[in-house]
N, C-alpha and C positions, 0 to 999 in steps of 0.2 A: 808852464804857461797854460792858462786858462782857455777856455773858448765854450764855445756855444755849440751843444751837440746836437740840440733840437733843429738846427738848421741842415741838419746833415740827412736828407730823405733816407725814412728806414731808421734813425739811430733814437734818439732818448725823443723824449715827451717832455712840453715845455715846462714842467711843473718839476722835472728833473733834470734840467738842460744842462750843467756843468759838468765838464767833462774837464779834461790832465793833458797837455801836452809834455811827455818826457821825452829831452833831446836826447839822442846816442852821441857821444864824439866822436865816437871812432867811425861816424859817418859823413866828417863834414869836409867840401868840396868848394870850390869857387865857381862858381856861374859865371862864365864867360860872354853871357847874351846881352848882360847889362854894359849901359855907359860907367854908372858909377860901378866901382868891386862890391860885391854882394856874397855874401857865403851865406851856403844851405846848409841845414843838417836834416838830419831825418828823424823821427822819434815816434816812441811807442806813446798808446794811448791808453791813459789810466782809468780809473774810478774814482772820482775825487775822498768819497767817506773812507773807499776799504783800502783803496792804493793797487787793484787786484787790476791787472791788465784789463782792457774792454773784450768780451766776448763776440764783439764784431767787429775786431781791429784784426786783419789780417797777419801785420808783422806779428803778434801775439799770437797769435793761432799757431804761424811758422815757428816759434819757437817752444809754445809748448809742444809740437810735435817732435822736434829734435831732445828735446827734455825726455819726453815719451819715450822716444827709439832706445834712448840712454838706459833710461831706468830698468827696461823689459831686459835689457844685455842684448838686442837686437842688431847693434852696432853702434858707432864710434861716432862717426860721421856719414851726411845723408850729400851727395855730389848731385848737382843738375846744373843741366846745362840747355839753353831756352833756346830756341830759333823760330823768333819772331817775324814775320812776311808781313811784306805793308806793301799798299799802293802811293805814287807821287803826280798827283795830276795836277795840269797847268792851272785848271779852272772847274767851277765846283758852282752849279747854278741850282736850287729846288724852291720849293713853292707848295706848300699846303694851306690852303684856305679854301670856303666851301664851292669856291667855281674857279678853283686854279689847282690843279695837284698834278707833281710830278719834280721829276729832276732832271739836270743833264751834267755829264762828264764831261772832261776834256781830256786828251793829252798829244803831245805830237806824234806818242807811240802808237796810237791806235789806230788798228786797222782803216778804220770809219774815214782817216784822215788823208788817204790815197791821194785824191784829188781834192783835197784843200789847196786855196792859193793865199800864200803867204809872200808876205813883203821882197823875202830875201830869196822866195823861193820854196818848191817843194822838191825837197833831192830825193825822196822817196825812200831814205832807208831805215823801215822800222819790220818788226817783228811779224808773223803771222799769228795768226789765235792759237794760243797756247806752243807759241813755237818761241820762247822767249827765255828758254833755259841757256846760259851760260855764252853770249853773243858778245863779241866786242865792238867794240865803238867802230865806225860810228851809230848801229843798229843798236848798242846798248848806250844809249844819250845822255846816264848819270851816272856815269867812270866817277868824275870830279868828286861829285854833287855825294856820292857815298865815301868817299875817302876822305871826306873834309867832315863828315859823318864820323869817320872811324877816327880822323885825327881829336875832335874836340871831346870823343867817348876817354880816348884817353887821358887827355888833360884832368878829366873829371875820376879817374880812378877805376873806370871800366877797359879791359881788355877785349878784343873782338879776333879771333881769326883768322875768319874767312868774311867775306862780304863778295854780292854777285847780283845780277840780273834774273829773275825768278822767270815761272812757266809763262805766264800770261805777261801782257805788253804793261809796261809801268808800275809790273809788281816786282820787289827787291827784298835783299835778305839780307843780314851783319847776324852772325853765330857768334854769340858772346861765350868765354873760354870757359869750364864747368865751376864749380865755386860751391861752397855748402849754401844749403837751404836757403836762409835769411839771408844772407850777403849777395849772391843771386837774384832773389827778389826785388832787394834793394836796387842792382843794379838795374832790374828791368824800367822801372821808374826814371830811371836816368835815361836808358834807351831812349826809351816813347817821348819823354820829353826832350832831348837832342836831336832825333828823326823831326819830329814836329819843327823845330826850331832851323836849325839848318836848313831843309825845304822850305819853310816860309822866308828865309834871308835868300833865296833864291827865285822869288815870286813862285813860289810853288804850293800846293796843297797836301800833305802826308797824312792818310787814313788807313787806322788796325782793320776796322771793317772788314767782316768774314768774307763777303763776298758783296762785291759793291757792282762788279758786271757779271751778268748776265752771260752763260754760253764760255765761260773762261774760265781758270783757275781760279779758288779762292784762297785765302790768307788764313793759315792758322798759325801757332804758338807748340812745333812739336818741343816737349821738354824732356830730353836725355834724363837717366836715375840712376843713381848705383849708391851700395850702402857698404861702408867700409868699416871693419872690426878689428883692432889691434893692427892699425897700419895695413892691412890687408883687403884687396878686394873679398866683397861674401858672394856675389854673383856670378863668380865663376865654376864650373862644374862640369859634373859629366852628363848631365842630361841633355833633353831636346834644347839644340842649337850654341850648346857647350853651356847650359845655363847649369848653376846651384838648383836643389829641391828647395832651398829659402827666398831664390830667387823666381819657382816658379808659383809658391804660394804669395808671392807680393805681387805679381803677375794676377792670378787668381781673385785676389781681395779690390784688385783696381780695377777688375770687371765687373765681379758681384758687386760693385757700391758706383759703378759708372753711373746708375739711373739720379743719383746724391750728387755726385761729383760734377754732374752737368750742372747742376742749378749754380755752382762757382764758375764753371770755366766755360759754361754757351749761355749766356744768361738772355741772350737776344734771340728775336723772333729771327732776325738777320745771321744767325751762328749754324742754322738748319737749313739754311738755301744753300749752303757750299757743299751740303753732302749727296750726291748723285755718283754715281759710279762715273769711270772715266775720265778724270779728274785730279788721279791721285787722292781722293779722300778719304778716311777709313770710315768706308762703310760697312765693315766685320768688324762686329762687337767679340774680339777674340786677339790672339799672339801670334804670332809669324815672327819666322825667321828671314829679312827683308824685305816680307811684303807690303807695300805703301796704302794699300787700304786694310791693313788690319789695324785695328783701337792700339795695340800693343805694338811695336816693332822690333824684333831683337836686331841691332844694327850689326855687320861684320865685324871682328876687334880682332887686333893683330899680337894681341895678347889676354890674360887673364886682366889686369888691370884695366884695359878698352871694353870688359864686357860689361853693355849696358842696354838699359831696357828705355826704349822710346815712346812716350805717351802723345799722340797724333791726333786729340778730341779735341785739345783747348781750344778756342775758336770758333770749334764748327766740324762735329764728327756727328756723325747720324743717329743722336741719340736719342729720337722715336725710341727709345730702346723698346725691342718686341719680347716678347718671352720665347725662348729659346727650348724647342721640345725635345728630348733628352733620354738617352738610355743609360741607367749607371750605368760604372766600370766595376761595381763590388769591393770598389776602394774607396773608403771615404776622403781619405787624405788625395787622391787620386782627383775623384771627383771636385775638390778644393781647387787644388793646381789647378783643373783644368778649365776655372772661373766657375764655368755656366750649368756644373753639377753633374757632370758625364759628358757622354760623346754628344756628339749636335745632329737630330735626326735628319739624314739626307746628305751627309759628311759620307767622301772617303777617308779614313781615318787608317795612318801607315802605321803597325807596331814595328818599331824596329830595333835590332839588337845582337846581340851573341849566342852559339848555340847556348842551350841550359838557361836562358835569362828571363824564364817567364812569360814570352809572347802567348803564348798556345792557351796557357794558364789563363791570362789576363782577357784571353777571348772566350775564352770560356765560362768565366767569370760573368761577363757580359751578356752572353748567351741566355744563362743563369738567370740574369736579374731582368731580361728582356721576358722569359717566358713567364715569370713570377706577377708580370703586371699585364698575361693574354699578348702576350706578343711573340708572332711566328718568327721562327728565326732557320736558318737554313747555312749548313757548312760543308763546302766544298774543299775536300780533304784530296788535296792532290798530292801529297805525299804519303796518300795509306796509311796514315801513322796514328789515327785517332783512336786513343784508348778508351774505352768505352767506362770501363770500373773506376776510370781516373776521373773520367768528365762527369759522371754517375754522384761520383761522389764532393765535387764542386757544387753540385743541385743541378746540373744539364737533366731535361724532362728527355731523355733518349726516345722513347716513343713517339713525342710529338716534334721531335727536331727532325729537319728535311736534310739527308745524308747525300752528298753523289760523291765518285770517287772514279774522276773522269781520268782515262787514258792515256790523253794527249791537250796542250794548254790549250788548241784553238777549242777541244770541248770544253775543257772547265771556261772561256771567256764567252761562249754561245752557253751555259747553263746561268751565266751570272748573268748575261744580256737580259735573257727570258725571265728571268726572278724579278729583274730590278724593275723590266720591263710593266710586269704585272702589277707592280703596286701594290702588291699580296705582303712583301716581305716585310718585316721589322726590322733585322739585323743577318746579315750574311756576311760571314766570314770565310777569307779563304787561305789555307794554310798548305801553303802557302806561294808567294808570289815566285818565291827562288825557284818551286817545284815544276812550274808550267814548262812542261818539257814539248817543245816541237814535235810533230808529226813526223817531219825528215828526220829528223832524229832518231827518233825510236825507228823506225822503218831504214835505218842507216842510208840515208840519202843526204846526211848534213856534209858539209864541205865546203872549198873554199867558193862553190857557187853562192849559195845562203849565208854572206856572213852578216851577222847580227843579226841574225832569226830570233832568237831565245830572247834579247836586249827588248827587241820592237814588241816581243810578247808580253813582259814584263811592264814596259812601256803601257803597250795598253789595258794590262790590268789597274 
């Protein structure tokens, strides 16, 4: 099928307008909105001379990347899984012109609506600001209005679920099942355009919009990942938060290209008002294991198959992205995983592990490459155990590194106080946390008086 590409802002030049509609089959559905039966398909978009996909056709993109993944031996298959957040408001009023600008919202949910007087009445049961997570009816008002959502996704070939009442008042959520790349994709199309539809058969208004109030939660698109190789999950492993090492440089490469990656997935001035702290937003351009403002999120998985990595920008993650001031690790591949090129200056940063597993090593490393670029660095050795000839020989400047080798943990946590305090330090390590031995302790005063003394010390290291 032919069409006109010059009409599409952003695509071909009218002296080159002709562009290829190629239908897929294996994506065609019935549209249920219509009086008359209508079937859709869906289809990639060519080059009419060369026949070569269009280089700004998305589905093409998505599938030369699964091509890609193929060819490198990378894996099999690429799984995601989108959870799209949308707002439903009754009523939707704005106005720009040169002596009229502004908008207004409606909905029965919102707070604003306390003492509103309505016909049948105001029973008053709606949500408070940001207190709209997981409420039922009658506080959660589109039970129906989403299940009739979920029912007509599936007529159309989309699976959902979960579906639920989100943080903010009139904001909702349908978690569609995970699916490789393209087929995924596909389906979100379907979403947006049955959300849309369904709320508008309900005199309603449905908007992706990142953030359309003010003072509230905003709506983004987190999307589940995981990459599968001969029938098998690759993301599972024994590092930080049970991930793969392949897992944490895909981690790594979605950070270092986040500043790229925005110009796809926040392309609005509006995609940057939802990222504030407090909010649930990832405003850490970094990985966590559960944390909801980090960029990356490793979700809990109650198996090797469940572990997957969550990308929480789409919509509206904070990404000003800033440059990230940084000390190696003296591992390049280290430095990779860890996205942003080493440690993050003004990070506690835990190593953690087995005896013999290299922590002591890898701090020293550190150490290493901090003094190599005039950077003071200072190790509190609270288990006596620093080899001098061993860290000597890592590249440790011994001379100019600040040594203590405190007695008892409440001193080694009052020498890290006064370090951190000063402003002086670059990198202090302390080796290590296990070693901060209580005062009562040593002075045999520990007992069933002080229990968890040593815990609340470690604690507050």
């Amino acid at each position: 099928v032919m069409f006109d590409g010059s009409s599409i802002a952003g695509w071909k030049a009218i002296n080159e307008s002709d562009m290829v509609l190629m239908p897929d089959p294996d994506t065609v559905h019935m549209d249920p909105f219509f009086a008359q039966s209508t079937m859709v398909i869906l289809c990639d978009i060519l080059d009419p001379v060369s026949g070569e996909s269009y280089n700004r056709d998305p589905r093409g993109t998505a599938k030369k990347a699964e091509a890609y993944m193929k060819s490198e031996g990378i894996g099999d298959q690429i799984f995601v899984g989108p959870e799209a957040e949308f707002f439903v408001f009754d009523d939707v009023k704005y106005k720009a012109d040169p002596y009229n600008t502004g908008f207004k919202l409606d909905s029965t949910e919102l707070p604003s609506n306390d003492d509103t007087d309505y016909e049948t009445g105001n029973l008053g049961h709606r949500p408070r600001i940001k207190g709209g997570y997981f409420p039922v009816p009658p506080i959660d008002s589109a039970q129906d209005m989403r299940s009739e959502m979920l029912t007509v996704l599936a007529e159309m070939g989309v699976r959902v679920e979960k579906h639920h009442h989100e943080v903010a008042a009139a904001q909702h959520e349908l978690g569609i099942k995970f699916d490789t790349l393209v087929r995924n994709a596909d389906k979100m199309l379907i979403y947006k355009y049955v959300v849309h539809q369904v709320a508008n058969a309900y005199g309603k208004t449905a908007t992706f919009m990142p953030k359309p109030i003010f003072g509230d939660n905003g709506s983004g698109m987190h999307v589940h990942q995981s990459i599968w190789k001969g029938g098998k999950p690759t993301f599972a492993g024994n590092e930080y938060a049970g991930l793969s090492e392949s897992c944490l440089f895909y981690i790594g490469g979605i950070i270092k290209h986040a500043k790229a990656i925005n110009a796809f997935t926040n392309p609005l001035t509006n995609s940057y008002k939802r990222l504030v702290p407090g909010y649930e937003a990832p405003v850490l351009l970094a990985y966590s294991a559960r944390n909801r403002s980090a960029s990356c999120r490793i979700p809990f998985g109650s198996s090797p198959k469940a572990k997957r990595v969550e990308v929480r920008f789409p919509l509206g993650a904070n990404e000003q992205v800033v440059e990230i001031e940084t000390v190696p690790t003296g591992s390049l591949g280290l430095d990779i995983a860890l996205g942003v090129g080493g440690l993050p200056r003004g990070r506690i940063i835990e190593i953690y592990g087995p005896e013999s597993s290299g922590k002591t090593t890898l701090a020293l490393h550190t150490v290493a490459e901090a003094q190599k670029k005039g950077g003071i660095c200072a190790f509190v050795d609270a288990e006596h155990a620093l080899d001098p000839v061993y860290a000597r020989k890592l590249g440790v400047d011994l001379e100019n590194l600040l040594i203590s080798q405190p007695d008892t943990g409440e001193q080694a946590l009052e020498i890290c106080d006064t370090l951190v305090r000063s402003g002086a330090i670059d990198v202090l390590v302390v080796d290590s946390v296990a070693a901060l031995t209580p005062r009562a302790e040593i002075e045999g005063e520990m007992g069933d008086s002080l229990p968890g003394l040593q815990a609340r010390l470690m604690s507050q290291a």
